[in-house]
N, CA, C and O atoms as CSV, one atom per row, in Angstrom:
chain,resi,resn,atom,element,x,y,z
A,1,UNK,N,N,-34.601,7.461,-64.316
A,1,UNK,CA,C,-34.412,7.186,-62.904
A,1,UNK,C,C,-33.084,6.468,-62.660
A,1,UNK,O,O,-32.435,6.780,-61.662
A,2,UNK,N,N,-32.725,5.720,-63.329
A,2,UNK,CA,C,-31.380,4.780,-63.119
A,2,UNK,C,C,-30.315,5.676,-63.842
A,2,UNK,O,O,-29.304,4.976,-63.893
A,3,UNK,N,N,-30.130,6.543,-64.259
A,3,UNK,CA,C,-29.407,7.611,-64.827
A,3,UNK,C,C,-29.391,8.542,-63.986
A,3,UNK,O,O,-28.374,9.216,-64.152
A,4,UNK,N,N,-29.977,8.887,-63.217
A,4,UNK,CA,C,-29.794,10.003,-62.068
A,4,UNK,C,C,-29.447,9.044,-60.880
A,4,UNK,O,O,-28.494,9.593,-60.326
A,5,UNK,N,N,-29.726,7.935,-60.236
A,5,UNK,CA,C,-29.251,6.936,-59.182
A,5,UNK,C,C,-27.842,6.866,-59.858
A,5,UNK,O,O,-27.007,7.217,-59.024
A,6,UNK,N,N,-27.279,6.554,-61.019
A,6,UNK,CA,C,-25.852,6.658,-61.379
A,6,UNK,C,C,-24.937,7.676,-61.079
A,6,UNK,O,O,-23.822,7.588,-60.565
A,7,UNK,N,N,-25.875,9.151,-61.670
A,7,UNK,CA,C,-25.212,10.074,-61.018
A,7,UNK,C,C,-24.796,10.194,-59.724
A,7,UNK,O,O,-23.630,10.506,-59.485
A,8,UNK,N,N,-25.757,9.945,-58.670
A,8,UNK,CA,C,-25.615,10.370,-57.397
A,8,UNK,C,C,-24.927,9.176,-56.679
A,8,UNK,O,O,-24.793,9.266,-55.459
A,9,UNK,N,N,-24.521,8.171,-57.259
A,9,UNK,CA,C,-23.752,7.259,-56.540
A,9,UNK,C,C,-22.253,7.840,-57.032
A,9,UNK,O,O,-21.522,8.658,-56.473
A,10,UNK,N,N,-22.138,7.368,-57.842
A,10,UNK,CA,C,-20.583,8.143,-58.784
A,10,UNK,C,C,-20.332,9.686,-57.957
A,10,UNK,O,O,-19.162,10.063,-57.899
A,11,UNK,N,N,-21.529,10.675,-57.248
A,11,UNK,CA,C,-20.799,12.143,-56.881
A,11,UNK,C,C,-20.570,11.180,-55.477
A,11,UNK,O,O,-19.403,11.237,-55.088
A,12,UNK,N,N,-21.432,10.335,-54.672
A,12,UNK,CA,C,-21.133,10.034,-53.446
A,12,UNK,C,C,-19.796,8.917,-53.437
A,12,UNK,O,O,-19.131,8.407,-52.535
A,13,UNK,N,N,-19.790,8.878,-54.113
A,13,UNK,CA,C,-18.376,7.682,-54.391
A,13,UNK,C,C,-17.099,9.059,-54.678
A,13,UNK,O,O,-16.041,8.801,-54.104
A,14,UNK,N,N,-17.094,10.043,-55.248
A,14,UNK,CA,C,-16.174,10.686,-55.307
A,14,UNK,C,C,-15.803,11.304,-54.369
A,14,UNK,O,O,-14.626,11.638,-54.238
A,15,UNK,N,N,-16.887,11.632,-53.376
A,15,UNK,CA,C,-16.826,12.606,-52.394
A,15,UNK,C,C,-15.988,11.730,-51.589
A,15,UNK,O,O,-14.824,12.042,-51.334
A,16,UNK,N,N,-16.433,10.825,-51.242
A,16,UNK,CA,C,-15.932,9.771,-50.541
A,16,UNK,C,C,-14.325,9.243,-50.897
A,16,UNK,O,O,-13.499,8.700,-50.164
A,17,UNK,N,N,-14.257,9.635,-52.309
A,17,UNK,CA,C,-12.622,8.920,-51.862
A,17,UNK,C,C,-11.960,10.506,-51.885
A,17,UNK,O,O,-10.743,10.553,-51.709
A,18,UNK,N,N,-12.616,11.694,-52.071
A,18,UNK,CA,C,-11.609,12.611,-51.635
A,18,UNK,C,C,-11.515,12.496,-50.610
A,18,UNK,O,O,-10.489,11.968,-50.182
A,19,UNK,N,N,-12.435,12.890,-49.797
A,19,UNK,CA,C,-12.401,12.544,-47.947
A,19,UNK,C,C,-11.042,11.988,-47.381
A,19,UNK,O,O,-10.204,12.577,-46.699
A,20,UNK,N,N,-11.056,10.163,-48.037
A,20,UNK,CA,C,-10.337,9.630,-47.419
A,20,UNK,C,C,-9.089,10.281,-48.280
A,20,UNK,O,O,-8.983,11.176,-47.441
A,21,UNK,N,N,-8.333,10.518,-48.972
A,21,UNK,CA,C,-7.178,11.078,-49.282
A,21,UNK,C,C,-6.923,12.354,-48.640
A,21,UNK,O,O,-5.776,12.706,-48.366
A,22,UNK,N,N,-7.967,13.076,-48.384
A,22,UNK,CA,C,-7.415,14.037,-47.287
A,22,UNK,C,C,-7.301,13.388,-46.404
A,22,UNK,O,O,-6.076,13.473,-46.318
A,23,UNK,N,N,-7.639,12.617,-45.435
A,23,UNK,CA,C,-7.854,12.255,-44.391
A,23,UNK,C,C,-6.623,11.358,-43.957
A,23,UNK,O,O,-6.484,10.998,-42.788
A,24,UNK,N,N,-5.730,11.015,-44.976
A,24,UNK,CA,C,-4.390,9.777,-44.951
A,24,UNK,C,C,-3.161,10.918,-45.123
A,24,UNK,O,O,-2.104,10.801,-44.502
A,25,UNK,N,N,-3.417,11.982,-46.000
A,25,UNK,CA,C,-2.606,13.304,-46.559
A,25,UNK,C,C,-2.226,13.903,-44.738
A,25,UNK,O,O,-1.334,14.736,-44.578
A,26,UNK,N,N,-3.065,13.320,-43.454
A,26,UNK,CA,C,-2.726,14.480,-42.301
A,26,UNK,C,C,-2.025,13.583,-41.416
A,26,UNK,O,O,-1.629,14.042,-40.344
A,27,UNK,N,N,-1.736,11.951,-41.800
A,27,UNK,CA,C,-0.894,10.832,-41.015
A,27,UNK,C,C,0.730,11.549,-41.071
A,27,UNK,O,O,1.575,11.972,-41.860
A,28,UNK,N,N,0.474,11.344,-39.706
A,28,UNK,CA,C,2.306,11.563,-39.246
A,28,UNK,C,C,3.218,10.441,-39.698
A,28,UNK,O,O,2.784,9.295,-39.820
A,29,UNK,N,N,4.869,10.858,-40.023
A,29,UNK,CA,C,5.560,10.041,-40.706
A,29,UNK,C,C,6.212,9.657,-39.569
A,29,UNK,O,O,6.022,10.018,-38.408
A,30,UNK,N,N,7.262,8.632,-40.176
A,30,UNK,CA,C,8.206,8.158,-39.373
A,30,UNK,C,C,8.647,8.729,-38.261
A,30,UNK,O,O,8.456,8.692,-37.046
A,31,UNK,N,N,9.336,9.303,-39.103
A,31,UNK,CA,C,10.532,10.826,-39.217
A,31,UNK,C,C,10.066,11.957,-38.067
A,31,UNK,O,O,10.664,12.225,-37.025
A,32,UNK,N,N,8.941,12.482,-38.520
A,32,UNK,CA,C,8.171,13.295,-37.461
A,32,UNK,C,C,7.915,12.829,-35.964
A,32,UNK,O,O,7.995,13.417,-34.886
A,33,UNK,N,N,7.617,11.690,-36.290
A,33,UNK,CA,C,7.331,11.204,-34.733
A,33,UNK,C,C,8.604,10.911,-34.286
A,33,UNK,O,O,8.511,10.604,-33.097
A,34,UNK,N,N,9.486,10.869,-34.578
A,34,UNK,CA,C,10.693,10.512,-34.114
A,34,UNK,C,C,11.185,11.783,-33.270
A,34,UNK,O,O,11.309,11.830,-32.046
A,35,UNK,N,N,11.421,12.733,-34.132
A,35,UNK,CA,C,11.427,13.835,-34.184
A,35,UNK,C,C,10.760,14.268,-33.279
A,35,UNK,O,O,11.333,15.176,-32.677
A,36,UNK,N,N,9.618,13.972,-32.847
A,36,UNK,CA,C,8.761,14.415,-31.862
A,36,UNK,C,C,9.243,13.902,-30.167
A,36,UNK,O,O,9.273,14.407,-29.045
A,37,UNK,N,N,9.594,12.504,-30.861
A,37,UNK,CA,C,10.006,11.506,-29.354
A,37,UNK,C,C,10.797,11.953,-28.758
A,37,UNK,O,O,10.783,11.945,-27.527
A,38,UNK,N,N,12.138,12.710,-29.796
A,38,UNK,CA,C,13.574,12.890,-29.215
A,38,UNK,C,C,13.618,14.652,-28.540
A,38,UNK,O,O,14.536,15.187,-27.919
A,39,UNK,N,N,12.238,15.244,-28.956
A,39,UNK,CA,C,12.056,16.667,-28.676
A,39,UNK,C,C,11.672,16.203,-26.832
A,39,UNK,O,O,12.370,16.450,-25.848
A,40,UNK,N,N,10.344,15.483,-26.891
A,40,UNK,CA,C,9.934,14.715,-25.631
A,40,UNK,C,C,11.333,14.319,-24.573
A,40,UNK,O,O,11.451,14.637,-23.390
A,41,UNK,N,N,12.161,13.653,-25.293
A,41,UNK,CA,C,13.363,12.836,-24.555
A,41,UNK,C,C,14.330,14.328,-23.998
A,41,UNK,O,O,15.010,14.334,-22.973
A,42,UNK,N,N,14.214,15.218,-24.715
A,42,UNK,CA,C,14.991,16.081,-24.416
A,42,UNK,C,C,14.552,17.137,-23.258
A,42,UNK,O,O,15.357,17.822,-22.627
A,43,UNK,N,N,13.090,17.155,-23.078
A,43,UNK,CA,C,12.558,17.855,-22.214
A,43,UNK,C,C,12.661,17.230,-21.252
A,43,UNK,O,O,13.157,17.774,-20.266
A,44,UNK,N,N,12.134,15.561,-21.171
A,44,UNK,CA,C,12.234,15.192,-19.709
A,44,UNK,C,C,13.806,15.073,-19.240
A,44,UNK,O,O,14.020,15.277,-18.045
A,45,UNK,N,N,14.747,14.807,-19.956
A,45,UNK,CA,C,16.008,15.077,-19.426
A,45,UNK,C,C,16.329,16.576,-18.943
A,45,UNK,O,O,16.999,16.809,-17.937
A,46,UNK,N,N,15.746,17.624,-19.819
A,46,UNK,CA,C,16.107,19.283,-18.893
A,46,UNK,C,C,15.146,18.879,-17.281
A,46,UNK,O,O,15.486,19.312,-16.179
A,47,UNK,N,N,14.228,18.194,-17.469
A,47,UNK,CA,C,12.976,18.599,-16.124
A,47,UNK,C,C,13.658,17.803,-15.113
A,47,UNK,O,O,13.801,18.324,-14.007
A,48,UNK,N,N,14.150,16.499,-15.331
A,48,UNK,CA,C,15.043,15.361,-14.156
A,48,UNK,C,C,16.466,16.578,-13.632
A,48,UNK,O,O,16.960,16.578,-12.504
A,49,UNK,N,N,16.938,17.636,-14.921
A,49,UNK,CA,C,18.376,18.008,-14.484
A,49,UNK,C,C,17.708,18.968,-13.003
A,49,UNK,O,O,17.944,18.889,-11.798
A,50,UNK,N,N,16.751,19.894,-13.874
A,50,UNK,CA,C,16.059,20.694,-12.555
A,50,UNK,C,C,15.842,20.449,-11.921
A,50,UNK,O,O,16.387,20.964,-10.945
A,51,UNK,N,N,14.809,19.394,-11.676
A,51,UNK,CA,C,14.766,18.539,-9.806
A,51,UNK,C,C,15.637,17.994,-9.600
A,51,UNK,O,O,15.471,17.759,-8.403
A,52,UNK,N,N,16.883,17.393,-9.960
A,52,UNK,CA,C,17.679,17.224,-9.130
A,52,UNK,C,C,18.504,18.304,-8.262
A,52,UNK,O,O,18.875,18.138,-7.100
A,53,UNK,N,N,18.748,19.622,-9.187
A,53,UNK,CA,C,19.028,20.794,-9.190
A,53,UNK,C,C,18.490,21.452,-7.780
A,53,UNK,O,O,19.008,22.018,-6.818
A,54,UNK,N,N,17.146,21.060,-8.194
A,54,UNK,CA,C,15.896,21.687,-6.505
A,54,UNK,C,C,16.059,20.701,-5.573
A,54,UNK,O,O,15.981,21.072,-4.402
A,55,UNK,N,N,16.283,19.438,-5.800
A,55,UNK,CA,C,16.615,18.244,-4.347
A,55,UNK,C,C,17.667,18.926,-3.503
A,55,UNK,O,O,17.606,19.110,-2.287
A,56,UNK,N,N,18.648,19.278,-4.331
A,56,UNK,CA,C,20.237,19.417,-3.470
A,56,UNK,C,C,19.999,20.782,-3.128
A,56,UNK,O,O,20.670,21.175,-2.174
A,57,UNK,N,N,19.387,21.438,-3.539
A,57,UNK,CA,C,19.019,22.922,-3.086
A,57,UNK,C,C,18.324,22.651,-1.727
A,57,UNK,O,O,18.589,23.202,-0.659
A,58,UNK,N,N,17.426,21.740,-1.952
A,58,UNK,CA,C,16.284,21.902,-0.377
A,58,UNK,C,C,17.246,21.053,0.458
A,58,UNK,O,O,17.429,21.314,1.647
A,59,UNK,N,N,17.849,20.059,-0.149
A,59,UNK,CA,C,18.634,19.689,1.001
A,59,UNK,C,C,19.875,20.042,1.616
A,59,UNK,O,O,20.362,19.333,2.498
A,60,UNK,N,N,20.315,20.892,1.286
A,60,UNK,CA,C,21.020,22.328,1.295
A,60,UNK,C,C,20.341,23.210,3.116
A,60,UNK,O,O,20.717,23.174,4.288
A,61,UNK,N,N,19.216,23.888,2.345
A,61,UNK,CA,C,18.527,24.397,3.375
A,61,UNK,C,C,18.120,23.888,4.538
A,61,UNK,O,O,18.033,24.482,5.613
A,62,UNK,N,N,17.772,22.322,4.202
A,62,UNK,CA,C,17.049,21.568,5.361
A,62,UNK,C,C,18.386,21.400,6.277
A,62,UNK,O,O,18.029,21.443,7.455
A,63,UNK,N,N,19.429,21.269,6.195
A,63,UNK,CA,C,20.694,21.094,6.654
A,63,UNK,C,C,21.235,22.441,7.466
A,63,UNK,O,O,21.888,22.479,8.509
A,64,UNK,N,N,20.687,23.662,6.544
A,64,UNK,CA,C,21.440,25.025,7.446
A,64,UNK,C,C,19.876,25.286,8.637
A,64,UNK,O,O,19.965,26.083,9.571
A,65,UNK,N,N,18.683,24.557,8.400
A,65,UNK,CA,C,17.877,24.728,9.382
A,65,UNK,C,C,18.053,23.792,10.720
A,65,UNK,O,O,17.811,24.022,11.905
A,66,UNK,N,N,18.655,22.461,9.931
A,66,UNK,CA,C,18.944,21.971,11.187
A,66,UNK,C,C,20.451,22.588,12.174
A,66,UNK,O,O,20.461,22.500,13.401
A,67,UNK,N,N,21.439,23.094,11.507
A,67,UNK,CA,C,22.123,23.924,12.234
A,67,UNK,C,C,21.840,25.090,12.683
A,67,UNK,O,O,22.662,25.469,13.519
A,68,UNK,N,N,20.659,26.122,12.378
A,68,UNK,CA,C,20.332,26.575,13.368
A,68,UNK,C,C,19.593,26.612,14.176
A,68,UNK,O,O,19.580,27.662,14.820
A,69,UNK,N,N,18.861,25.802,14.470
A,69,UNK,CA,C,18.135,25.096,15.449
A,69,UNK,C,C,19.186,24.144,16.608
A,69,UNK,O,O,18.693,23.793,17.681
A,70,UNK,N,N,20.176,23.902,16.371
A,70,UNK,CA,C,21.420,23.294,17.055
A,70,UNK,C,C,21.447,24.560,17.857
A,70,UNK,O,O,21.280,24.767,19.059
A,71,UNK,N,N,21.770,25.537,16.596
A,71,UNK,CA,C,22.845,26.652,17.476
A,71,UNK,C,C,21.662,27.379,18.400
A,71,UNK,O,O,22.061,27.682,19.524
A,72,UNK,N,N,20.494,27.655,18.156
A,72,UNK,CA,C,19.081,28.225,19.227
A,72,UNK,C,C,18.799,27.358,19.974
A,72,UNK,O,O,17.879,27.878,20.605
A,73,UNK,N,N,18.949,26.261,20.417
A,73,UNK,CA,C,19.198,25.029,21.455
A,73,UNK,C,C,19.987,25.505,21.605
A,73,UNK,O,O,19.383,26.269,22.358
A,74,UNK,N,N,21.398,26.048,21.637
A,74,UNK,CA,C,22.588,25.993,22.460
A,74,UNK,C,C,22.484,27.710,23.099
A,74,UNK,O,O,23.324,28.087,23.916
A,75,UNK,N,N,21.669,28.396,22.746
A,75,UNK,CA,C,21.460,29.593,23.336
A,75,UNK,C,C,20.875,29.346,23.941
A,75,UNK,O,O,21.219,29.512,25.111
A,76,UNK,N,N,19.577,28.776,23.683
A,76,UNK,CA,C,18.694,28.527,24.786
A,76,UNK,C,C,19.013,28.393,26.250
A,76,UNK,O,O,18.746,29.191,27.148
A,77,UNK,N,N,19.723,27.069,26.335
A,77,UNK,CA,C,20.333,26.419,27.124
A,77,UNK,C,C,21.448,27.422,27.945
A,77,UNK,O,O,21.689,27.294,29.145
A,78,UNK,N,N,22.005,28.322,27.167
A,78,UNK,CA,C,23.033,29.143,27.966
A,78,UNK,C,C,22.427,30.184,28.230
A,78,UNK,O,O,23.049,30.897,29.017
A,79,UNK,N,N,21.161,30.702,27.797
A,79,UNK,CA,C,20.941,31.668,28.486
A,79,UNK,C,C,19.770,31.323,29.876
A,79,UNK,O,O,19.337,32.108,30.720
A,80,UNK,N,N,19.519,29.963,29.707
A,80,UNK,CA,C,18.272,29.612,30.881
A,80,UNK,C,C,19.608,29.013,32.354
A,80,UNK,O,O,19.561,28.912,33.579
A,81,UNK,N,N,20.567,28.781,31.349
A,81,UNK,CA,C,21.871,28.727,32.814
A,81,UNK,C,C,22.543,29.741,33.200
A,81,UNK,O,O,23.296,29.363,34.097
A,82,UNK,N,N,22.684,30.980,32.965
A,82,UNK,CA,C,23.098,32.100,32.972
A,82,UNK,C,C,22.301,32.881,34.294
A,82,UNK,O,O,22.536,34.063,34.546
């Protein structure tokens, strides 16, 4: 009985430290995460270039809507005096 309780502690003790060596074998390094940060840093700098890109665009448009709305007020007006 204490010869088979030996066994089965010793397989559960082995199992157990393979586990954890796989389990430390899938930790990200330095390097990688760095690597990862500066991939991150690089995207949100393309996504800030694009909306700024789309700000000056809409405010672009919002600007040729308010000139023609000037200029359809100024028809308006000349054709209700006409």
């Amino acid at each position: 009985m204490k010869r088979r309780m030996r066994k089965v502690t010793a397989l559960v003790l082995s199992v157990g430290m393979m586990l954890s060596m796989t389990i430390t074998s899938g930790a990200v390094t330095i390097d990688e995460a760095q690597k990862k940060a500066d991939e991150l840093q690089s995207q949100k700098s393309a996504a800030q270039a694009e909306k700024d890109t789309l700000a000056a665009k809409l405010n672009s448009i919002i600007d040729q809507m308010n000139k023609t709305q000037e200029e359809l007020s100024a028809k308006e007006t000349e054709i209700s005096t006409a």
